[in-house]
C-alpha positions in Angstrom: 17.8 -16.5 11.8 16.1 -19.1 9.6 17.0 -21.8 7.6 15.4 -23.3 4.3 14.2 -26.4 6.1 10.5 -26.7 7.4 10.9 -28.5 10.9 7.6 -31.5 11.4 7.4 -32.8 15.0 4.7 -35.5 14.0 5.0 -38.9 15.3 1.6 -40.8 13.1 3.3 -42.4 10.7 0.5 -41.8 8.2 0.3 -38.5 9.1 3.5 -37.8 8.7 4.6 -39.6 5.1 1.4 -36.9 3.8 3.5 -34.4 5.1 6.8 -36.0 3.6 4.6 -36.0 0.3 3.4 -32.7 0.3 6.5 -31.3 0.8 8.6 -33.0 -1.8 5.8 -31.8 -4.4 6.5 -28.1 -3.7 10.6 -28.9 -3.3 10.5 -28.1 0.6 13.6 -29.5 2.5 12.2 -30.8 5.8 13.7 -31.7 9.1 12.1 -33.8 11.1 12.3 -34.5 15.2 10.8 -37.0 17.4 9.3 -34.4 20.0 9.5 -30.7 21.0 13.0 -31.3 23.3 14.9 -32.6 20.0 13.6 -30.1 18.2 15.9 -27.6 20.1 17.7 -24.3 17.5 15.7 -25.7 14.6 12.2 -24.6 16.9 13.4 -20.8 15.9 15.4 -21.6 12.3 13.0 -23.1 10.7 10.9 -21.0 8.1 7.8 -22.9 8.9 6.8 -25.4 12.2 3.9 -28.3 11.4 3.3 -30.3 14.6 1.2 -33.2 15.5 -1.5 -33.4 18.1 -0.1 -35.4 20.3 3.0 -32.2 20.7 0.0 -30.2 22.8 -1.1 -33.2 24.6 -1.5 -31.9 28.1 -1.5 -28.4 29.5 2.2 -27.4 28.2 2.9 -24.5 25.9 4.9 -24.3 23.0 8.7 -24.1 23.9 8.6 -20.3 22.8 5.6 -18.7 20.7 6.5 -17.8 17.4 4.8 -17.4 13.9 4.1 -20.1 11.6 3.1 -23.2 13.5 0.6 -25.3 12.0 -1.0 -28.4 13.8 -2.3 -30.8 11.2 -4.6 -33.4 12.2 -6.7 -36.5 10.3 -9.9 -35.6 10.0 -11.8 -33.0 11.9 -10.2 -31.6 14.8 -12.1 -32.4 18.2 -13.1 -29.3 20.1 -10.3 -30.5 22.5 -7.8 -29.7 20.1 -8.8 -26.5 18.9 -8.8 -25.2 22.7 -5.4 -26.9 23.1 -4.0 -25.4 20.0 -5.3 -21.9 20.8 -3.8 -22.1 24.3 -0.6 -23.2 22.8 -0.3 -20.2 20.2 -0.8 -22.3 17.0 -1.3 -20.2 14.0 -3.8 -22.2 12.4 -5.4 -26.1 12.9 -5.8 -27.7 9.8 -6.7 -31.3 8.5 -5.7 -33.8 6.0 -7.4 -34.3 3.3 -9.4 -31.7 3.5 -7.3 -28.8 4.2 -4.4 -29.9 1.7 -4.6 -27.1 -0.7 -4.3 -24.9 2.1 -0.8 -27.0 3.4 0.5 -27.2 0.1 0.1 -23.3 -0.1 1.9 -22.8 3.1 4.9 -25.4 2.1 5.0 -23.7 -0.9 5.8 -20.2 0.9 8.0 -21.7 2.8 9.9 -22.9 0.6 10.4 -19.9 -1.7 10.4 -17.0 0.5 8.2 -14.0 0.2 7.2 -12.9 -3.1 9.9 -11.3 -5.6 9.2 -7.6 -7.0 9.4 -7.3 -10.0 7.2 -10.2 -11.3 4.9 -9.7 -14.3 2.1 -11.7 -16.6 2.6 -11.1 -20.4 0.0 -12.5 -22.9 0.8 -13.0 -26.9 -2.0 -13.4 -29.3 -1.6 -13.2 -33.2 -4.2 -11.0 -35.1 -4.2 -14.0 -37.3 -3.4 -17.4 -38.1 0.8 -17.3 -38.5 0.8 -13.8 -37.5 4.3 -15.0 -35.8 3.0 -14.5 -32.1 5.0 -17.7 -30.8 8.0 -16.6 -32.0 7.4 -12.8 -30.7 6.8 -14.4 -27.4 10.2 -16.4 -27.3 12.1 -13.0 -28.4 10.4 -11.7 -25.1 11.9 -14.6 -23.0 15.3 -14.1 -24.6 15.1 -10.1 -24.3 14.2 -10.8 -20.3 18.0 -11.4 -19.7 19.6 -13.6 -17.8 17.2 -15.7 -15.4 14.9 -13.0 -16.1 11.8 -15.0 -17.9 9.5 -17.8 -17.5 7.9 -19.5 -21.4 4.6 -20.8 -20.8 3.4 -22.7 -23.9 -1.0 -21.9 -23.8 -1.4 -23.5 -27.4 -1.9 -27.3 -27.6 -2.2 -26.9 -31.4 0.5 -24.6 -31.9 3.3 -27.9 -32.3 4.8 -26.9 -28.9 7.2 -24.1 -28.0 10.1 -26.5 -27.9 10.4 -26.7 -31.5 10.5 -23.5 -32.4 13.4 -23.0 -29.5 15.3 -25.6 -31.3 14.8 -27.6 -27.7 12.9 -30.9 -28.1 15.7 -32.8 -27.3 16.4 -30.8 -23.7 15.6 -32.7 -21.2 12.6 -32.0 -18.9 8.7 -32.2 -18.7 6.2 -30.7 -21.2 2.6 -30.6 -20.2 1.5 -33.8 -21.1 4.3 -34.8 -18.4 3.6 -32.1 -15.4 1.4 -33.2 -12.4 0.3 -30.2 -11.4 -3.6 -30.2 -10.6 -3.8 -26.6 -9.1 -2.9 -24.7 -5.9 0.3 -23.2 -4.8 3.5 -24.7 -6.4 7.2 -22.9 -5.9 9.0 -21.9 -9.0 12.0 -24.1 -7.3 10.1 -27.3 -7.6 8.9 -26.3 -11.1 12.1 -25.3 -12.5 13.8 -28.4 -11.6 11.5 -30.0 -13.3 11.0 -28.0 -16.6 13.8 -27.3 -19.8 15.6 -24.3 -20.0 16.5 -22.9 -23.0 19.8 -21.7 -23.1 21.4 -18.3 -24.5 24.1 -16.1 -25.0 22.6 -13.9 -21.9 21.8 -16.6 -19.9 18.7 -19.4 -19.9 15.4 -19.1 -19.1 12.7 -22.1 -17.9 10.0 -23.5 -20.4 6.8 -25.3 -20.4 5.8 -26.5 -23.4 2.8 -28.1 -25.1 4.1 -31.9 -26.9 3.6 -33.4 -30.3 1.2 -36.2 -28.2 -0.3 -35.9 -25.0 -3.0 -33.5 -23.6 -2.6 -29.6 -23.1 -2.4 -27.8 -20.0 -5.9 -27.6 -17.6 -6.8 -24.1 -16.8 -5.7 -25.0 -13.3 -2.3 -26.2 -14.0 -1.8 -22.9 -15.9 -2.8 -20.7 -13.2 0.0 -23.2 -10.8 2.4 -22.2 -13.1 1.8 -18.4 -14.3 1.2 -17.7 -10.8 4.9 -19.5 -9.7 6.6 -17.0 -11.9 5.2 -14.3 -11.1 5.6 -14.8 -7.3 9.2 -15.6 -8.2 9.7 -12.0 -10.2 9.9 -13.6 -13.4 8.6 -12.3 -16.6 5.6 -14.6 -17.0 5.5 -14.9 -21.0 2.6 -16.9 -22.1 1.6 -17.3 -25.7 -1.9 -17.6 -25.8 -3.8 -19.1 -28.8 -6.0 -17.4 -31.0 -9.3 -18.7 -29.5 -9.3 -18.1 -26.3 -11.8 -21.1 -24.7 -12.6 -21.0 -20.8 -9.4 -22.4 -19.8 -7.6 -19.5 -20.8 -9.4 -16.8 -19.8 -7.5 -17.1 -15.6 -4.5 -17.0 -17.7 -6.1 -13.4 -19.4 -7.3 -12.2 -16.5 -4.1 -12.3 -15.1 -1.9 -10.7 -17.9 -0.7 -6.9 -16.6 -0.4 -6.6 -21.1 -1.7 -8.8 -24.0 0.7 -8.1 -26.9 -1.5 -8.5 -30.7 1.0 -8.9 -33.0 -0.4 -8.2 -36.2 1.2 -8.7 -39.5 0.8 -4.8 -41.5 -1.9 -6.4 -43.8 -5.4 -5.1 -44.0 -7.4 -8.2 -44.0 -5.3 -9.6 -40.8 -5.9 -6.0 -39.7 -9.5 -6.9 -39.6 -9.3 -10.5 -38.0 -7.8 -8.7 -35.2 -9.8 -6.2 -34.7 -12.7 -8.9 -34.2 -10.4 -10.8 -31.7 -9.9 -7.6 -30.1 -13.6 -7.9 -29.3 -14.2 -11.5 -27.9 -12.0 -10.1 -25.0 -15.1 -7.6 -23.4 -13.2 -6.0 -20.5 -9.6 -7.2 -20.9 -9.2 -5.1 -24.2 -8.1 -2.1 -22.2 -4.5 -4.4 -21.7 -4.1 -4.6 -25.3 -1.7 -3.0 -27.2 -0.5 -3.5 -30.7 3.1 -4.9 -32.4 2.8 -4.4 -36.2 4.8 -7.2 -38.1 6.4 -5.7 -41.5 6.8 -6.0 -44.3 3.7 -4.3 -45.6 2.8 -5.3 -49.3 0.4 -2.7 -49.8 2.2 0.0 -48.0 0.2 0.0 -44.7 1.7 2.0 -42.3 1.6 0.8 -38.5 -0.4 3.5 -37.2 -2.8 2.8 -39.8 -2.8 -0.4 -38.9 -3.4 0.2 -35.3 -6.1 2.7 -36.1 -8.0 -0.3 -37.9 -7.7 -2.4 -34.9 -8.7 0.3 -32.6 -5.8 -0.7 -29.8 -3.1 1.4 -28.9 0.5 0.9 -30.9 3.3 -0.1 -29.1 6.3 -0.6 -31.9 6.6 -2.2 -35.1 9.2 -4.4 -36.6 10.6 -5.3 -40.0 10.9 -8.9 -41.0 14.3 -10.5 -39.4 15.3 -12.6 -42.9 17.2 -14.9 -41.6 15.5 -16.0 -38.7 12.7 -18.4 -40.7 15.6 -20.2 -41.5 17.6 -20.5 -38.7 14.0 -22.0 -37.1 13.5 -24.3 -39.9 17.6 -26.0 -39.2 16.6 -26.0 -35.1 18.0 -23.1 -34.1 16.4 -19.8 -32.4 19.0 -17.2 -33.3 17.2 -13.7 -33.8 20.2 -11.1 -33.8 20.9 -9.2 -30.7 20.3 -5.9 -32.7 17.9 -7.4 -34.9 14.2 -6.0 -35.4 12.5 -9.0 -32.9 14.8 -8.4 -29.9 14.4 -4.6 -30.2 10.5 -4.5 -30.3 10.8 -7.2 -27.5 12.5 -4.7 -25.4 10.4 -2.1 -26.2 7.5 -4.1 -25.2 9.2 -5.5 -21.3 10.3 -1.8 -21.1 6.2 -0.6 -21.6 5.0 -4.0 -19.4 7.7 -3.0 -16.3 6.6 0.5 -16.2 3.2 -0.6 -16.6 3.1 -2.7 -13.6 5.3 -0.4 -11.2 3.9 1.3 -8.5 2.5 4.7 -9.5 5.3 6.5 -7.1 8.0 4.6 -8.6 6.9 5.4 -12.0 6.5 8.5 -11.4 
């Protein structure tokens, strides 16, 4: 039996408010106890066990072995305490402030649980400038269902995801806002910091770019893509059109990159050359053909000219440009976005299911 709470048998009152401050960045509930005799049930409840060095002073054992007990320590550990910790059947020895990436990591699991099946990493690039790959990539989070989708905003120039969901006024951080400088942070901690968007089906978390402020680091990005996913959450990410250094983690780790390209020759083209700055992640592209088509392009023709792989294609949803424009994101349940969105999570989920299952 376990219980959500981490249990920290440190007495070093430096030590310990790290501790205190590590875990209230990743959302960990801790319990705390003076020594190993007050520690009593929560010794075997608790998900996770971080102990100070003076706990193994001496020749004693832990009160029972069990996984998941971590002795931190200032600094370098004397040889002492690694023999001592050994002896006393500590998972791992690790120090502060060198080893807090690695702490934060295991908070982090603690906190959230194992990983969630199920999670996934979509990427949305337009085949050219207002292609309407932002808006593609909100249909996904709404077509995701209820609690079923995670909006990460990649575009600093794109006027921020919030607007176009009708949400700038919902409370919660953008990026400019976020601390989040890399390693292991649990989609808990995140989501009670983020927006959500709400919807008829439910309501799904957003991070989005700002009208001022800075735009995500590559790091931060990872943080986050990497929470949802771990969480099962359909990671959606709309990615900008030039895709600089910091966004290639985020590529790398998209199990689909949706092009949506509007069925026009010449933006037929401009894909097709964005198509090639990708080198090795091409293979994950596949292709959503926007209508209407002046000249009468037809979508296979259109995927033919950017050499990728056609997944579905969509006629223009009339009313929806509107609906944006007056602050509200309303495509119709039926309606031609929310159907090639489903077609798309439907291609992604058997895409990323084990080969037996999707067999």
């Amino acid at each position: 039996m376990t219980d959500d709470r981490l249990l920290v048998i440190v007495s070093d009152e430096t030590l310990l408010d790290e501790i205190l401050r590590l875990a209230a960045a990743v959302g960990c509930e801790v319990e705390r106890a003076p020594d190993l005799v007050s520690a009593g049930r929560a010794w075997v409840r608790a998900p996770l066990v971080l102990i100070g060095e003076d706990v193994i002073d001496g020749e004693a054992d832990l009160p029972r072995r069990r996984p998941g007990v971590l002795l931190i320590t200032k600094g370098t550990p004397a040889p002492e305490t690694w023999r001592r910790a050994f002896a006393a059947g500590v998972d791992q020895v690790l120090s502060l402030p060198d080893a807090e990436s690695a702490i934060v990591g295991a908070l982090a699991e603690a906190a959230e649980g194992p990983a969630v099946p199920g999670g996934c990493v979509v990427g949305v690039l337009g085949g050219r400038g207002g292609a309407g790959a932002s808006v593609f990539a909100a249909g996904l989070g709404l077509a995701a269902g209820e609690d079923g989708a995670l909006l990460v905003d990649c575009d600093p120039l794109g006027g921020g995801l919030d607007l176009l969901l009708g949400a700038e006024s919902v409370t919660g951080v953008r990026w400019p806002g976020l601390r989040v400088d890399g390693g292991r942070i649990s989609m808990k901690a995140l989501r009670g910091a983020l927006p959500e968007h709400a919807h008829r089906h439910g309501r799904f978390p957003f991070v989005s770019c700002d009208r001022e402020g800075g735009g995500p680091t590559s790091a931060a990005l990872v943080s986050v893509v990497d929470a949802g996913r771990r969480a099962g959450k359909v990671v959606v990410c709309d990615l900008p059109r030039h895709l600089c250094d910091g966004i290639e983690p985020v590529v790398a780790r998209a199990d689909l990159l949706v092009l949506v390209v509007p069925a026009e020759v010449r933006a037929c083209v401009s894909a097709r050359r964005l198509v090639e700055t990708l080198g090795d992640r091409a293979d994950r592209v596949k292709l959503v053909v926007r209508g209407p088509a002046p000249g009468g392009l037809a979508p296979q023709d259109a995927a033919e000219t950017v050499q990728v792989p056609l997944l579905t294609s969509m006629a223009p949803e009339k009313h929806l440009v509107k609906s944006m424009e007056n602050g509200e994101f309303t495509p119709r349940v039926r309606g031609p976005l929310l159907s090639a969105a489903r077609i798309v999570l439907a291609d992604l989920r058997e895409g990323t299911l084990p080969a037996e299952v999707a067999a």
